[in-house]
C-alpha positions as CSV (number, residue, x, y, z in Angstrom):
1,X,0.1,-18.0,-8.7
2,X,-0.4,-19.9,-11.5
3,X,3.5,-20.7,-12.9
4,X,5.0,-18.5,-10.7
5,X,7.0,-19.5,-7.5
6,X,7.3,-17.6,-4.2
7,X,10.8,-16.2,-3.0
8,X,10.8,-15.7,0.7
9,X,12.9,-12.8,1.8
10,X,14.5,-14.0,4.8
11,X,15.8,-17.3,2.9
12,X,16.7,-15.5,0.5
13,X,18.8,-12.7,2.4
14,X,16.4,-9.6,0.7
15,X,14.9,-7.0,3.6
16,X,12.8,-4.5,3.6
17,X,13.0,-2.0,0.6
18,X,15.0,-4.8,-1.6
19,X,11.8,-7.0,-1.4
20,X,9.6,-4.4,-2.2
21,X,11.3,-3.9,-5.2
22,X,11.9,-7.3,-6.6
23,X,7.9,-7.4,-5.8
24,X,7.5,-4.6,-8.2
25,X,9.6,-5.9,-10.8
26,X,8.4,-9.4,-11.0
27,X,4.4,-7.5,-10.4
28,X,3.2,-9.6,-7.7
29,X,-0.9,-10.6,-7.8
30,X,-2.5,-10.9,-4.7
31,X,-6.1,-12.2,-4.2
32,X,-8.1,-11.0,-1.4
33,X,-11.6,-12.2,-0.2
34,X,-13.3,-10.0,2.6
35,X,-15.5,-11.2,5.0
36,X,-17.6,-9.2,7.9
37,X,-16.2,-9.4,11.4
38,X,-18.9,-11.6,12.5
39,X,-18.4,-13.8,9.4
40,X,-14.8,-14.8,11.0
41,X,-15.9,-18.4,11.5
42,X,-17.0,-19.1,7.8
43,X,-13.6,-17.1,6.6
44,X,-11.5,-19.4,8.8
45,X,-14.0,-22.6,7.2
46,X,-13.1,-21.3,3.6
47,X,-9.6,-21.2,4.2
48,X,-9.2,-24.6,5.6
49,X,-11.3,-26.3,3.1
50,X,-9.4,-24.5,0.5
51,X,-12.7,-22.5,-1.1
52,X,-10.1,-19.7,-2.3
53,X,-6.5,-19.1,-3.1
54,X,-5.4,-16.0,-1.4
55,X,-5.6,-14.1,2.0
56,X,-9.2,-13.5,4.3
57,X,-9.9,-10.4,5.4
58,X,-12.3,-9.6,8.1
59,X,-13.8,-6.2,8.2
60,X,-15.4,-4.3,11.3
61,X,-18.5,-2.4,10.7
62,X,-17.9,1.7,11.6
């Protein structure tokens, strides 16, 4: 997030549709990394040793 700090909604009173727009406004960047479902175990390794800012994502094969 480089600069940038987080506002939590709840702490700061916003809900729902409010939040959504303040997210607009101030264009929030998320980072993503996917992983296979049956890479769960490295995923959850990368996150705690901190290999990548951002959320996990595990994906099931169709």
């Amino acid at each position: 997030m480089s600069g940038a700090s987080f506002l939590s909604p709840i702490s700061h009173g916003m809900m729902g549709e409010e939040f959504f727009r303040v997210a607009a406004r101030i264009k929030i960047e998320t980072a993503v990394h996917t992983y296979p479902l049956i890479a769960a175990n490295q995923a959850l390794n990368d996150l705690r040793e901190g290999r990548f800012a951002g959320a996990a994502v595990l994906i099931a094969a169709c």
